[in-house]
N, C-alpha and C positions, 0 to 999 in steps of 0.2 A: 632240539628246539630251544632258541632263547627267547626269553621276555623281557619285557621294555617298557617304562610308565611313560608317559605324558600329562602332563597336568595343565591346564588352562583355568584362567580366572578371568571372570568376566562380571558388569557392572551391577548384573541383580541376578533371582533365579531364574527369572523370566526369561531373559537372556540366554544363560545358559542352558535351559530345556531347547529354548531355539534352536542355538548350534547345534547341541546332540542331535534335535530333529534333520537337522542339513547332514551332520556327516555322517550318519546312517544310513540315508538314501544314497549319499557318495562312497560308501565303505561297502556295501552289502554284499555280501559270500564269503569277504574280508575277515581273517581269525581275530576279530578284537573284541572286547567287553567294557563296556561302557557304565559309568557310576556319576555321578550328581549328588554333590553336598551342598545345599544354599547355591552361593554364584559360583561353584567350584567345581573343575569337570576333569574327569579322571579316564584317561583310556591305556586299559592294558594293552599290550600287542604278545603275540606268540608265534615265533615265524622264525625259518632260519636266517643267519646272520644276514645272509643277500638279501633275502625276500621284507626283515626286518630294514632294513635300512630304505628300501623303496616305499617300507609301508609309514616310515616316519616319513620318510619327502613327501610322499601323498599328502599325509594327514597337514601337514606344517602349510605347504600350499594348499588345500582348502582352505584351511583355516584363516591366510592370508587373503584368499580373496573372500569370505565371508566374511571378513571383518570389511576388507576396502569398498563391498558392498552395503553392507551394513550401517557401518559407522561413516556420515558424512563430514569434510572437512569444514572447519570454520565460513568458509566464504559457501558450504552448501553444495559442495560438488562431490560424488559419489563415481568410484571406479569400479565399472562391471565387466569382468574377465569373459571374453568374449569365446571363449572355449566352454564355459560354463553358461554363457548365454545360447551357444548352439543345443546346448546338452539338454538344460532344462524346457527349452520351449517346446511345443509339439508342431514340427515344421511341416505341411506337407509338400515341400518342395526346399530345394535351398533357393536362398537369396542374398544378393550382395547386399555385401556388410555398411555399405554407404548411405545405401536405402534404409538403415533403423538411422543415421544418422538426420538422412534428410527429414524423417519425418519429425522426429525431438526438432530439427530447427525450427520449420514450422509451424508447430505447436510450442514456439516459445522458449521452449529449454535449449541453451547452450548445451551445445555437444561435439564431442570430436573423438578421433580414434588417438589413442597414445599407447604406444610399446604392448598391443595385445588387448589392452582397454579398452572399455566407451567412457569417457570420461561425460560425464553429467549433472544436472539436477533432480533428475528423475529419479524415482527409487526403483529397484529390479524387480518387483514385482509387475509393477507398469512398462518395462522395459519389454520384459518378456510378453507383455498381451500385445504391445506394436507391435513385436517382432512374429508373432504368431496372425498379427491381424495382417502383414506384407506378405507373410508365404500360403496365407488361404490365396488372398488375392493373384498373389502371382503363378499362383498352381491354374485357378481359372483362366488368366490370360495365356498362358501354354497352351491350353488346350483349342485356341481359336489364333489361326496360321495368318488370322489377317494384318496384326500388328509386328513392325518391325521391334527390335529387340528394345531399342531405347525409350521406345513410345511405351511397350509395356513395362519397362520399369518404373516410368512416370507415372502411368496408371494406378500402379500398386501403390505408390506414394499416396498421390492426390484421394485414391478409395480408402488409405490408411488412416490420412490425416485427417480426413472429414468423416471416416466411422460409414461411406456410403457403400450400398451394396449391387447397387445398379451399374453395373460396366457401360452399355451403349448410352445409357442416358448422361453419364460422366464422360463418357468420348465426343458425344454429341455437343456437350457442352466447353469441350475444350476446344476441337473443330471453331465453335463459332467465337473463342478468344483467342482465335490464330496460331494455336498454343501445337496443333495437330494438324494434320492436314493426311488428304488421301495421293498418294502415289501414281498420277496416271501412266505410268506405265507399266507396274508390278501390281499395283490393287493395295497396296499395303498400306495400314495406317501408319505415319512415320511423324515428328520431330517437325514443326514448321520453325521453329527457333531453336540455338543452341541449351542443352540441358541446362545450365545455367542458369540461362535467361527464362527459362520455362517455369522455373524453381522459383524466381523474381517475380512474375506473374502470378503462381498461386500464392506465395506470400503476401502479395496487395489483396488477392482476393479473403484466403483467412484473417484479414485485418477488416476487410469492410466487410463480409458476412460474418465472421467466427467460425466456429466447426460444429460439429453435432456429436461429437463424441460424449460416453459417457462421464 
């Protein structure tokens, strides 16, 4: 067995009890031991040479995207590691990854994907409740055969962005802004404009209603 220090320093205590909190929950069964002096954070490791070197790359990558989570840049934009966004949220279904973006646009926050990120303004703890608030919803829309695939992704958006929890009465409602339409020949609710354009639509609407979100 060999051992291995890491030291981080970080800008208060506070701080640093944080991270230790984070990579605890990311380390756990992990052979390591954990100390806190002030803003100062100490992690033994004890593992063979292999298993040592994986368990420093762990640790360095967390640590990496905790900080780029964490710490926002100058202009207020925050990078959440979208591997760590599947991990932490409580999903019950997956969902595309485009759908936590659409709904941050809608609700105002510049977003986009870059190299594995979500790049944002949002902080990741509200990151993670969209993202938890699009896979309740789109677990419900599975389970009802009547909507085609792209209509329930819009769904899970438009229920996400506006915090609603009424599916027919939200379908009903896009139905009568052209947004939806029923399929006479399959029965299926489907897309009466391109997803884009649909996207365009409820953003006029979040601008003259708002949302209800908390």
């Amino acid at each position: 067995m060999t051992t291995r220090h890491v030291f981080f320093s970080f800008k208060n205590s506070s701080e640093a009890v944080n991270f230790v909190s984070y990579i605890q929950s990311k380390m756990r069964g992990k052979n390591i031991n954990i100390s806190v002096k002030g803003k100062k954070v100490k992690i033994t490791l004890r593992a063979s040479k292999q298993d040592l070197s994986l368990l420093m790359a762990m640790i360095k990558n967390e640590y990496k995207n905790w900080k780029l989570s964490t710490h926002g840049t100058k202009t207020g934009f925050y990078k959440h590691s979208i591997p760590r966004i599947l991990h932490d949220a409580k999903l019950k279904t997956s969902i595309p990854i485009n759908s936590i973006i659409d709904v941050l646009t809608l609700l105002g926050y510049p977003a986009r994907i870059e190299s594995g990120y979500i790049v944002t303004t949002m902080n990741f703890e509200n990151v993670i409740k969209i993202t938890e608030k699009i896979s309740e919803k789109y677990r419900e829309l599975l389970e009802n055969a009547k909507y085609a695939p792209m209509a329930r992704r819009l769904l899970a958006v438009v229920l996400s962005t506006f915090n609603w929890n009424d599916i027919n009465q939200t379908t009903e409602k896009l139905i009568n802004m052209d947004i939806l339409s029923i399929d006479s020949r399959t029965s299926k609710i489907t897309l009466s404009v391109a997803y884009e354009k649909a996207l365009e639509k409820i953003k006029e609407m979040v601008k003259t209603h708002g949302n209800t979100r908390d």
